[in-house]
PASEBA-1860 file (N, C-alpha, C; in nm, 3 decimals):
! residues 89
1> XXXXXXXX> -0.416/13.676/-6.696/-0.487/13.800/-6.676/-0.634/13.778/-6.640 ~ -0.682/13.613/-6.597/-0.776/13.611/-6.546/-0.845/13.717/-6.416 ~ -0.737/13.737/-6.365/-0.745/13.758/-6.231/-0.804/13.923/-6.245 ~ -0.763/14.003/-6.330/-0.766/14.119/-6.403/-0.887/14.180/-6.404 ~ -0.933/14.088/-6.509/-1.110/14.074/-6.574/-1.175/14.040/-6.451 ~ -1.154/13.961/-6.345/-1.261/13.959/-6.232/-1.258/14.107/-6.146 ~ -1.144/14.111/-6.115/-1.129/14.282/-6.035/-1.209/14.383/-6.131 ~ -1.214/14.395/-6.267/-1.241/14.512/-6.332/-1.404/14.444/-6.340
9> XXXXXXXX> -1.456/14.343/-6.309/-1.631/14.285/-6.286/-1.686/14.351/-6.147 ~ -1.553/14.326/-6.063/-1.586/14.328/-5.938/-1.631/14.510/-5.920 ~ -1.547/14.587/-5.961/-1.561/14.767/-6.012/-1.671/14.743/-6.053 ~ -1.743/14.736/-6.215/-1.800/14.695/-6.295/-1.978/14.696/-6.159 ~ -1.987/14.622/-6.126/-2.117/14.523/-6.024/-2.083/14.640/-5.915 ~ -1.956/14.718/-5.831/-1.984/14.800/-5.746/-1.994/14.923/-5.749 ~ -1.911/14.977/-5.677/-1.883/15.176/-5.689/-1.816/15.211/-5.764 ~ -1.811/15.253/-5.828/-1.738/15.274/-5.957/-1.639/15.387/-5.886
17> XXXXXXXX> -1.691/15.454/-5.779/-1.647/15.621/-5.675/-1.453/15.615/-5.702 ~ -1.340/15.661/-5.781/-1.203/15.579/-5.728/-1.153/15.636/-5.617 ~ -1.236/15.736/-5.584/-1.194/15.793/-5.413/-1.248/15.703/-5.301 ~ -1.323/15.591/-5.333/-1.391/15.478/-5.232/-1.262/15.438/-5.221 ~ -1.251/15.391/-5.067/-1.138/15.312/-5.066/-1.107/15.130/-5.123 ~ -1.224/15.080/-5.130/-1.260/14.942/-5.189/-1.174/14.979/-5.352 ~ -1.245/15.060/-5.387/-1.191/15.099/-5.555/-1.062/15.110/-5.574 ~ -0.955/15.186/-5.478/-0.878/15.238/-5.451/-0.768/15.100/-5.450
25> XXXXXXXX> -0.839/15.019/-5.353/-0.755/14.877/-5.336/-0.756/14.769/-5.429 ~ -0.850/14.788/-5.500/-0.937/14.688/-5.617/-0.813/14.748/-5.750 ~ -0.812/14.850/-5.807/-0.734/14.917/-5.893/-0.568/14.899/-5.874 ~ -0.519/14.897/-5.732/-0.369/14.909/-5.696/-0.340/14.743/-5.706 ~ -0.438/14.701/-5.700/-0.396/14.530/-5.702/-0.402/14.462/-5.863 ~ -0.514/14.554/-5.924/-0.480/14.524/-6.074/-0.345/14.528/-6.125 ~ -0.332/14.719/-6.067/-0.150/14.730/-6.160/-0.052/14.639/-6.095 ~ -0.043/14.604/-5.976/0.054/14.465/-5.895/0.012/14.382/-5.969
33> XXXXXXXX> -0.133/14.331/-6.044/-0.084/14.208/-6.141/0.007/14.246/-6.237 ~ -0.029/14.371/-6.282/0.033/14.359/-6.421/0.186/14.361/-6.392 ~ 0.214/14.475/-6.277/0.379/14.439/-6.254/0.427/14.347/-6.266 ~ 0.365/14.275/-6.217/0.412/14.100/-6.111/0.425/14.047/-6.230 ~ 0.329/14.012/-6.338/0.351/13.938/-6.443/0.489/14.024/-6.571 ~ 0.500/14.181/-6.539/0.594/14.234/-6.631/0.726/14.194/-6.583 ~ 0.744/14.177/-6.445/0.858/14.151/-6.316/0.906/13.997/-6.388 ~ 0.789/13.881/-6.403/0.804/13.723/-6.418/0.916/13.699/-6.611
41> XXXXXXXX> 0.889/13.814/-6.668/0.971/13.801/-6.795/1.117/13.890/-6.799 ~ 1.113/14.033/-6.743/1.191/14.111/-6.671/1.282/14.140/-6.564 ~ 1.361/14.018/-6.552/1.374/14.029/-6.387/1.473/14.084/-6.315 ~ 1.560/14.188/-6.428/1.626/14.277/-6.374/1.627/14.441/-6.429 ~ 1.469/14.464/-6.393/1.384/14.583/-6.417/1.391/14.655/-6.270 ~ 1.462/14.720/-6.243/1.505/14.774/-6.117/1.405/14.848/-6.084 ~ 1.371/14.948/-6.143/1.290/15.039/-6.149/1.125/14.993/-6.129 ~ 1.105/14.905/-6.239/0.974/14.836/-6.215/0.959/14.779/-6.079
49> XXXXXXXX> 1.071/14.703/-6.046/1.041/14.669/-5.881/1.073/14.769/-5.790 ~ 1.108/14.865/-5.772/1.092/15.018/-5.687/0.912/15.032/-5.702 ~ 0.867/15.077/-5.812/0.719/15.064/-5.803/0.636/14.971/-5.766 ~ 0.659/14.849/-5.800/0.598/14.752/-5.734/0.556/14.727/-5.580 ~ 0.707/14.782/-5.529/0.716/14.784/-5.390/0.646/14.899/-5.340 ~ 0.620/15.004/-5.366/0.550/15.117/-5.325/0.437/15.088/-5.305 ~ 0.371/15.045/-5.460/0.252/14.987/-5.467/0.177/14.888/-5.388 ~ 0.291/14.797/-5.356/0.185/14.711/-5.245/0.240/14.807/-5.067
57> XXXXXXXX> 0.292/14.876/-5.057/0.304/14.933/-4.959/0.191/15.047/-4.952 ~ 0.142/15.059/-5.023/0.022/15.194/-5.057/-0.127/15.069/-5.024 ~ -0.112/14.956/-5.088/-0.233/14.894/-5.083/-0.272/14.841/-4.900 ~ -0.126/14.810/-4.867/-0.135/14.761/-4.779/-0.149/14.903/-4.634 ~ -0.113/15.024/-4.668/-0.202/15.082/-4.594/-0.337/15.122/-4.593 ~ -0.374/15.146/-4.757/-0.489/15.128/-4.764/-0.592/15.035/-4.672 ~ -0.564/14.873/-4.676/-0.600/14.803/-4.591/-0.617/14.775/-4.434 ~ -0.522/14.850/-4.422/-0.516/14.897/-4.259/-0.626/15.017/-4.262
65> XXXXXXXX> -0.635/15.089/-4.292/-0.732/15.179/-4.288/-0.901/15.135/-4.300 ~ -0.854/15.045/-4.409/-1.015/14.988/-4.420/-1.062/14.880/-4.349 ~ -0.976/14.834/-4.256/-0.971/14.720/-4.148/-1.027/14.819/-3.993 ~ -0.977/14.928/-3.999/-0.977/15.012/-3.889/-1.165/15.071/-3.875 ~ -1.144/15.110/-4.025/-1.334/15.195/-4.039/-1.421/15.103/-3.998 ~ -1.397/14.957/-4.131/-1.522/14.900/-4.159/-1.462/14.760/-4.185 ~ -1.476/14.681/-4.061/-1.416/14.555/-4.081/-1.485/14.476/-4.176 ~ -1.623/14.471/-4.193/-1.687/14.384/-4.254/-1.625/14.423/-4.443
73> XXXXXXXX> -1.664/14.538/-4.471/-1.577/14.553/-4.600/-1.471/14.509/-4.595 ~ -1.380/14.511/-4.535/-1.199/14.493/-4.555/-1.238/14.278/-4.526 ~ -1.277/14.258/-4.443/-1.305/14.123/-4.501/-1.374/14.064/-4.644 ~ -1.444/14.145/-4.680/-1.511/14.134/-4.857/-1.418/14.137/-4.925 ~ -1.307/14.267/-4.911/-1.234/14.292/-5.031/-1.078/14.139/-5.014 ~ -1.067/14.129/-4.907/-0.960/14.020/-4.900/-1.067/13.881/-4.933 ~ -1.155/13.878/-4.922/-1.197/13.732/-4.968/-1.201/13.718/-5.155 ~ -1.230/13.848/-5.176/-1.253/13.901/-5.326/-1.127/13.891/-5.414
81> XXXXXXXX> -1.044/13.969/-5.351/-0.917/14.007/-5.392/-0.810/13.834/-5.369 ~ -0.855/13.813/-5.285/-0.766/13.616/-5.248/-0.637/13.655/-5.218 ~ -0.646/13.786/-5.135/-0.506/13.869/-5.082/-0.474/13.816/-4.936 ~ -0.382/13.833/-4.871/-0.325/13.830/-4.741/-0.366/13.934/-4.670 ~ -0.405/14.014/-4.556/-0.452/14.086/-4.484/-0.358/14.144/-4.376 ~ -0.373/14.234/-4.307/-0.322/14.209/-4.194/-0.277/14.111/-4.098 ~ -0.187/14.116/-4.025/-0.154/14.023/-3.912/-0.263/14.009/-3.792 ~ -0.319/13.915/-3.763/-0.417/13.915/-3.651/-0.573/13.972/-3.719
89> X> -0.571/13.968/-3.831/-0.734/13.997/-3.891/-0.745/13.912/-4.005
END
């Protein structure tokens, strides 16, 4: 849950706004840890992985969006986050 405590620093040091879209992506990637790690003891939680999958399908438009506005942010938050990005960005 290292990973956790840096995202909730990273909030913490920025916009706190959760209608910012940075916040928005910063928060949806927290609860994907926690899935991911509830998924690693659980692994025939059907349901939990229906959400999971939403969830990074929500983040990952999020990211398209924030790739589209303001490239220089959407590069911050993937260097921050140590996420995968779009294809071709």
């Amino acid at each position: 849950m290292d990973k956790c405590k840096f995202i909730n620093a990273q909030l913490v040091s920025g916009n706190k706004d959760t209608g910012f879209t940075a916040s928005q992506i910063y928060y949806l990637t927290n609860r994907i840890l926690k899935l991911t790690s509830h998924l690693e003891s659980h692994h025939e939680d059907y349901s939990s992985r229906r959400g999971l999958r939403k969830l990074l399908g929500k983040r990952k438009r999020l990211l398209a969006y924030s790739s589209d506005k303001d490239i220089a942010q959407y590069i911050k938050i993937k260097k921050n986050l140590g996420i995968r990005g779009r294809k071709g960005h």
